[in-house]
Backbone as CSV, one residue per row, in Angstrom:
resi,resn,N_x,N_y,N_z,CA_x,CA_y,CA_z,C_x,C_y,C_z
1,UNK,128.762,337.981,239.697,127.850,338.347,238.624,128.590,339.029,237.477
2,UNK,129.536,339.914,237.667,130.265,340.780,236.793,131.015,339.717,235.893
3,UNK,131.794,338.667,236.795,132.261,337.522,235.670,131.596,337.332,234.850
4,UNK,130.427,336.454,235.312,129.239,336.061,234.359,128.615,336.809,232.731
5,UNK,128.776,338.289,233.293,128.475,339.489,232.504,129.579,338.921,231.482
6,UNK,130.728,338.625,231.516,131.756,338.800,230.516,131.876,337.824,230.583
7,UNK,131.559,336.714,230.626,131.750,335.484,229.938,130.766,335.689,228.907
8,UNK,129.509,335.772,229.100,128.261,335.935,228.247,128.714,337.261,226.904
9,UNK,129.166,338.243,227.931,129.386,339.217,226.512,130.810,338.941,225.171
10,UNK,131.851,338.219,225.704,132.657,337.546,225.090,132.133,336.435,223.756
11,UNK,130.896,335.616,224.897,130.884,334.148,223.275,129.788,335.236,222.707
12,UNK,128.987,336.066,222.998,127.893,336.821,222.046,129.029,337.248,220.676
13,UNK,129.982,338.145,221.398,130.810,338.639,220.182,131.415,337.411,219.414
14,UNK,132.448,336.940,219.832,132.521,335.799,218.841,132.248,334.725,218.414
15,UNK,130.853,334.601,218.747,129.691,334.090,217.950,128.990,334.905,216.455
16,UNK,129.187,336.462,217.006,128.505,336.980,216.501,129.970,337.372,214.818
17,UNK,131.116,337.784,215.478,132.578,337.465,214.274,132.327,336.428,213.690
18,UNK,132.263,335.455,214.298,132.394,334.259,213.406,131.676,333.847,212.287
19,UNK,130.296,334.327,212.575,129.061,334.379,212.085,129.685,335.240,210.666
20,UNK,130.347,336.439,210.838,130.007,337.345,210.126,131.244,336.910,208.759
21,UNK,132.250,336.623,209.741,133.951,336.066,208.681,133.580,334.761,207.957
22,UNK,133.076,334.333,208.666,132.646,333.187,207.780,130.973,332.583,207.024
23,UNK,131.024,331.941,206.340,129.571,331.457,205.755,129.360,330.197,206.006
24,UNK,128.239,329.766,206.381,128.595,327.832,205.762,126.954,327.320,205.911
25,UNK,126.337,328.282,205.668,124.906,327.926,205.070,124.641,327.225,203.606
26,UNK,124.989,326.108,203.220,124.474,325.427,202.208,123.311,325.629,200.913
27,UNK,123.145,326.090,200.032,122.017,326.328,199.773,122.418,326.304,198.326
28,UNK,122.772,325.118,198.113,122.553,324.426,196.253,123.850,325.299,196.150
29,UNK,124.031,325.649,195.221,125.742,326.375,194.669,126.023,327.764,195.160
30,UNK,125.112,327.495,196.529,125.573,328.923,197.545,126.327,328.585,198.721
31,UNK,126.857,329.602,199.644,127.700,328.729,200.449,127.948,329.994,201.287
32,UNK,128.169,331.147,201.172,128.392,332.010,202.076,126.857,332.985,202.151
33,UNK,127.236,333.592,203.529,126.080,335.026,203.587,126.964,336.021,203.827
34,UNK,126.364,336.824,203.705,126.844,338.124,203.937,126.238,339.062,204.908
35,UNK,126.293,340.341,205.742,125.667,340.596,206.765,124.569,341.442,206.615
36,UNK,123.455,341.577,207.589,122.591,342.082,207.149,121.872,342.641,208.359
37,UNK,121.082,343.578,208.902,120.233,343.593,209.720,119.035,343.365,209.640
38,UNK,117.885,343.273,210.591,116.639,342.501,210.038,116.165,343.875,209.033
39,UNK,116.035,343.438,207.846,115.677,344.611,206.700,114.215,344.181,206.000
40,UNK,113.459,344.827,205.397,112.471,345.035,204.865,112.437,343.603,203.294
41,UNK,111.260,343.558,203.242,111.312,342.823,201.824,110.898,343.050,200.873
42,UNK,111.279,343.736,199.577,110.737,344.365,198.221,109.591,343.437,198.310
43,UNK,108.644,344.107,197.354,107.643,343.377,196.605,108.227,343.614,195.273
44,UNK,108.234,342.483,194.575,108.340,342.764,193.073,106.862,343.109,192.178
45,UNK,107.326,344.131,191.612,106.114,344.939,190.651,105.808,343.834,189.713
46,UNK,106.746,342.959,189.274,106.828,342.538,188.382,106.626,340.793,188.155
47,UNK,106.076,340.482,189.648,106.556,338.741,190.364,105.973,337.847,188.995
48,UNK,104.795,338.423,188.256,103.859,337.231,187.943,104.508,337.318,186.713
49,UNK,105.652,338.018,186.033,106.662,338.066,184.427,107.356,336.538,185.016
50,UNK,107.888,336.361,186.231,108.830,335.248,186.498,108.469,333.744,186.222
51,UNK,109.235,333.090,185.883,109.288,331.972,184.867,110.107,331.053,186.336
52,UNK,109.799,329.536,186.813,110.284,329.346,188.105,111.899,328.952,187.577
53,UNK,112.612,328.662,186.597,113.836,329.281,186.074,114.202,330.387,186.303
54,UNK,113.481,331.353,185.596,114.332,332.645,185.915,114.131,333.664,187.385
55,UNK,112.955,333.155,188.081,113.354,333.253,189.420,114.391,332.854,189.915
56,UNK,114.426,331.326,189.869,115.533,330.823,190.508,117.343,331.503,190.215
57,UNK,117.561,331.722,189.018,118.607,332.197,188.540,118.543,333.289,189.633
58,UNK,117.617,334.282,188.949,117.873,335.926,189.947,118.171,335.775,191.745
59,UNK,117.167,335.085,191.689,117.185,334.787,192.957,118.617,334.267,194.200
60,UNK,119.195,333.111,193.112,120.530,333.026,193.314,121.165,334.172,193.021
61,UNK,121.574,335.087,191.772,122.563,336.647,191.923,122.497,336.938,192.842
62,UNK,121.004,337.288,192.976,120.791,338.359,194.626,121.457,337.902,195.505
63,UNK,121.087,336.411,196.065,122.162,335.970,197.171,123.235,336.387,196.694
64,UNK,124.077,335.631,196.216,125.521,335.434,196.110,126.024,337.098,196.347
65,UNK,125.268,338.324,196.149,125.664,339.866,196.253,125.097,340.278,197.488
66,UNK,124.884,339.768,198.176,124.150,340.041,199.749,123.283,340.467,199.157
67,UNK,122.297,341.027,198.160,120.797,341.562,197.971,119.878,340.578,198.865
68,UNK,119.382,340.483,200.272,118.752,339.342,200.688,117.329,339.544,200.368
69,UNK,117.052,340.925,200.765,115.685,341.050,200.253,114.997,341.169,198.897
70,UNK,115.948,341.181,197.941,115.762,340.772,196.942,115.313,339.578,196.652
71,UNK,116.369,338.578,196.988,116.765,336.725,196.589,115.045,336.424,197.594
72,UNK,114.783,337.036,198.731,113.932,336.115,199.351,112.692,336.372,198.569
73,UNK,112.137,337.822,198.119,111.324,337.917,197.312,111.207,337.019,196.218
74,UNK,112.467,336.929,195.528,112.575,335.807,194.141,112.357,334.851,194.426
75,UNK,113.150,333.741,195.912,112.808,332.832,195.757,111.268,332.255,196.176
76,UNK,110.694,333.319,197.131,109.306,333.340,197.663,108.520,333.290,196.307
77,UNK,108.976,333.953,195.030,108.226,333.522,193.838,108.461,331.734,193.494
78,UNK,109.314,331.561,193.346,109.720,330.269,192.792,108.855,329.074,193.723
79,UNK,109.489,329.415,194.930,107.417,329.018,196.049,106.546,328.206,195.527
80,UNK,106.200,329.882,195.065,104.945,330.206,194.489,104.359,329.173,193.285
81,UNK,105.559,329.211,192.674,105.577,328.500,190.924,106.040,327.130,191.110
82,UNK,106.788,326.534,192.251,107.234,325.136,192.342,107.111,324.844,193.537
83,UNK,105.805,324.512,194.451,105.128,324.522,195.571,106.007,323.326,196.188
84,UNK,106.700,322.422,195.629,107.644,320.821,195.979,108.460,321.182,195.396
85,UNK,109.737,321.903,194.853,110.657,321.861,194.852,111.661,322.775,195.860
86,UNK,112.511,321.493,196.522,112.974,321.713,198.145,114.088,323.209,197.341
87,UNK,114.412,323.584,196.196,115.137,324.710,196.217,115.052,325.951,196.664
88,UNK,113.724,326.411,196.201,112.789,327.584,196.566,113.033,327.370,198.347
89,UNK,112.518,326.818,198.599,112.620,326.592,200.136,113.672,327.090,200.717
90,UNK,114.583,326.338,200.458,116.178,326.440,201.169,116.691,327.685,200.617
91,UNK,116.319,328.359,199.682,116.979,329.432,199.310,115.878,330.690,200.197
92,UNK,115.003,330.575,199.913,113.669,331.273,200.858,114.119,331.341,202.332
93,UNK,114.482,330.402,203.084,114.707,330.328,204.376,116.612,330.854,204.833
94,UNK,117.167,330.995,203.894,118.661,331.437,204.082,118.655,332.750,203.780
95,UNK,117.493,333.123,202.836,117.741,334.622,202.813,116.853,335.177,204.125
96,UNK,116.028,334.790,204.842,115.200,335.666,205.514,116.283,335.394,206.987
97,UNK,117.055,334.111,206.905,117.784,334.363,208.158,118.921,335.424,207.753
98,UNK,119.332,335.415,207.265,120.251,336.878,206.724,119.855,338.181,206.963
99,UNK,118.360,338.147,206.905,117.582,339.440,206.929,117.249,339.321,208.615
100,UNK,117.334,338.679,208.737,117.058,338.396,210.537,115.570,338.288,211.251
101,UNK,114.804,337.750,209.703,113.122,337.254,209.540,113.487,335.864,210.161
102,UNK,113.650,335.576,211.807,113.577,333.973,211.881,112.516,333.686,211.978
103,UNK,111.540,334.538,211.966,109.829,333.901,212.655,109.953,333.559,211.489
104,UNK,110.365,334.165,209.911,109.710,333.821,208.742,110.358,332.280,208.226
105,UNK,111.498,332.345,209.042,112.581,331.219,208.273,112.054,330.247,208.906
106,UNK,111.687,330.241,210.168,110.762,328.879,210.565,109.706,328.135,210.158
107,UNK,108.762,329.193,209.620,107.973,328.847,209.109,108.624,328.395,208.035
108,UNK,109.025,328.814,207.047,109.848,328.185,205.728,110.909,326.629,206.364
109,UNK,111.437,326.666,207.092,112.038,325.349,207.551,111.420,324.202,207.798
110,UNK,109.805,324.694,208.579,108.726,323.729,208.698,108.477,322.814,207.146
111,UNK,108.252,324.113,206.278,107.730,323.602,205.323,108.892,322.962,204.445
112,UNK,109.948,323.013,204.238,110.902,322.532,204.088,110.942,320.743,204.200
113,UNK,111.279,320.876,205.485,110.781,319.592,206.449,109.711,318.592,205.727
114,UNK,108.458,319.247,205.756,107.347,318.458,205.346,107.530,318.358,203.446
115,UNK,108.551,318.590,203.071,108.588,318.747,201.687,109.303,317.527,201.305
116,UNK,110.927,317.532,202.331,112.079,316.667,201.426,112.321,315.734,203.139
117,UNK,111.831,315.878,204.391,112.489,315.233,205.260,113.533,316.223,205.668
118,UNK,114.352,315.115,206.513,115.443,315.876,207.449,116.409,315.607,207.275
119,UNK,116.962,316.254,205.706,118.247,315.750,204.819,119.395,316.362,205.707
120,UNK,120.162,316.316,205.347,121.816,316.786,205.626,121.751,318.041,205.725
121,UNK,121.527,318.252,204.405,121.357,320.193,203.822,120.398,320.807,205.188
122,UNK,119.061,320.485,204.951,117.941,320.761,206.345,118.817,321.083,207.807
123,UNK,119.074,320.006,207.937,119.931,319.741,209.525,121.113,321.022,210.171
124,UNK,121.405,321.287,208.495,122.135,322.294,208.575,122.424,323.102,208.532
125,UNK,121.377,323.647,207.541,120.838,325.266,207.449,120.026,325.345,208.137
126,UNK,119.562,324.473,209.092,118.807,325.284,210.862,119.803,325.095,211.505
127,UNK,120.970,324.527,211.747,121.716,324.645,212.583,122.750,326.206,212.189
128,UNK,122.440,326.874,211.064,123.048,327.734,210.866,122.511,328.862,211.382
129,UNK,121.394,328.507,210.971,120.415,329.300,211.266,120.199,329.417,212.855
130,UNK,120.422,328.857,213.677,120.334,328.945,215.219,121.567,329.240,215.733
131,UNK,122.866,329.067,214.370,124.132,330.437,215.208,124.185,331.815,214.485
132,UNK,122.985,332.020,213.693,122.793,333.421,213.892,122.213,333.820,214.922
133,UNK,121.591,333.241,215.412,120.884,333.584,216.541,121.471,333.885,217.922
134,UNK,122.703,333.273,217.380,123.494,333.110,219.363,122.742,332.035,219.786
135,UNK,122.136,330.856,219.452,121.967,329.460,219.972,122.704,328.956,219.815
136,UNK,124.024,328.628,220.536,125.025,327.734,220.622,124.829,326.189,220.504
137,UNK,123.743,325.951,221.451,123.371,324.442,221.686,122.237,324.036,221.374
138,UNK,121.506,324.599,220.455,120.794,324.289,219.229,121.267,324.357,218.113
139,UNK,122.522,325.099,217.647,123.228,325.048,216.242,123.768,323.662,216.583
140,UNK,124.802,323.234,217.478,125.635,322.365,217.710,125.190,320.888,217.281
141,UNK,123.628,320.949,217.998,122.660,319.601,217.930,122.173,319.837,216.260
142,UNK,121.361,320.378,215.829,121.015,320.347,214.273,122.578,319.896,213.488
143,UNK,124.099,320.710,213.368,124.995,320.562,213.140,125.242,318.927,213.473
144,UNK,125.145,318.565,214.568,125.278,316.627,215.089,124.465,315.872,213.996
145,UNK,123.105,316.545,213.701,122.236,315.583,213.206,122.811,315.454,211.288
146,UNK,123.201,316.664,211.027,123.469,316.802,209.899,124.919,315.432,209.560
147,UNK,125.817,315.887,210.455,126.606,315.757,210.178,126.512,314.005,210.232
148,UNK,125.824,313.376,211.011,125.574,311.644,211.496,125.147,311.130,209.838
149,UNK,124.322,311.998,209.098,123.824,312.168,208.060,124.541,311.906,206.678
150,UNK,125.648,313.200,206.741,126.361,312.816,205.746,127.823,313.436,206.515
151,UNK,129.082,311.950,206.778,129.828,312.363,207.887,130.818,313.198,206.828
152,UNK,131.100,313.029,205.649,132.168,313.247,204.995,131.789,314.917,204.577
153,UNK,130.921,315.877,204.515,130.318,316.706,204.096,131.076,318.269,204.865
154,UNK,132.261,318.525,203.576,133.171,319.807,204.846,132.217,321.129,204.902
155,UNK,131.325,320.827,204.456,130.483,322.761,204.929,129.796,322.203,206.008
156,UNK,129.284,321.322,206.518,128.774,320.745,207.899,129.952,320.810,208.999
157,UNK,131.168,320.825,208.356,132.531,320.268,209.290,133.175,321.505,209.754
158,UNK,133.206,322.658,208.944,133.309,323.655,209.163,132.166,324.130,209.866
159,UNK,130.990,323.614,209.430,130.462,324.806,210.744,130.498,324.148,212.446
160,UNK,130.446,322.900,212.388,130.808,322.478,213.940,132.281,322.759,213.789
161,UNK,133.276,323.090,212.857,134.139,323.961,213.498,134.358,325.338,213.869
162,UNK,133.834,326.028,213.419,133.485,327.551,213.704,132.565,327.395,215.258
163,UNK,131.928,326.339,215.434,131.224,326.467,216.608,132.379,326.143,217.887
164,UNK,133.202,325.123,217.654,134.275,324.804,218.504,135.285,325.932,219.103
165,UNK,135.766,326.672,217.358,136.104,327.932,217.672,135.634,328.856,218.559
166,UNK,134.569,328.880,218.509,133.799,330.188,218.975,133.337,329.814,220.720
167,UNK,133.494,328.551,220.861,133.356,328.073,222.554,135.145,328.309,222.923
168,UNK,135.302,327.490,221.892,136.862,327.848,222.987,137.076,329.177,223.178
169,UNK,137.041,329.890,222.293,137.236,331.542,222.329,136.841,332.216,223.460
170,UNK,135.205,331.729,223.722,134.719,332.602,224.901,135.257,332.139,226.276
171,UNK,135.763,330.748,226.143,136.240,330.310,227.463,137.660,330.891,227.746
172,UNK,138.209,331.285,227.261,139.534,331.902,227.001,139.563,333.110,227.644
């Protein structure tokens, strides 16, 4: 049993490093996260001034500066203001997994889904999204589907390599 204990506590950690050194969540001219614990989400005083442009802009800063609860608020406006455009979405659902909202990011992935299909990008920001989680073999499979998708695509390639990494590691 004690083995077991440390095999398990080994891939948690470098699952959980790997996660953190590297990014490869996709999300239009975003590409890394940054770390976060599950944190709270501003309300903006100000949501109904936003223009679904200048959401989107802010919304991107915030990411790109780890602000997550910021960006998810913004892009949860843009939502709001562009009910079919798959951006809002994918940016909505990368910040709340950052924030460690997966009940919320699911729901946002659903709707995702029913918006644009089960593109490349999709396939892969839930498969990212399920190695924040420490789902090894649910990142791996979303990561497969993505990647069958679009084979040439290196932020898909990197992350089934960070996943390779991170098995061999714990077996080690």
């Amino acid at each position: 049993m004690g083995r077991a204990v440390g095999f398990l506590n080994t891939r948690l950690i470098a699952v959980g490093l790997l996660t953190l050194a590297l990014g490869g969540c996709a999300t239009g001219n975003l590409s890394s996260f940054g770390g976060s614990s599950q944190a709270r989400i501003p309300e903006l005083t100000n949501a109904a001034s936003y223009s679904a442009d200048a959401a989107l802009a802010e919304a991107r800063s915030h990411f790109r500066n780890n602000d997550f609860g910021y960006s998810a608020a913004l892009y949860k406006r843009l939502v709001e203001l562009s009910p079919n455009d798959p951006q809002g979405y994918v940016g909505l659902s990368a910040s709340y997994d950052r924030l460690g909202r997966f009940d919320l990011s699911d729901r946002v992935y659903a709707s995702l889904y029913r918006i644009s299909g089960g593109t490349a990008q999709y396939y892969n920001n839930v498969g990212y999204s399920y190695m924040l989680r420490g789902n090894v073999s649910a990142a791996l499979a979303s990561f497969r589907k993505a990647s069958a998708l679009d084979p040439n695509n290196v932020v898909i390639a990197n992350n089934v390599q960070m996943l390779a990494n991170s098995a061999a590691s714990s077996r080690a």
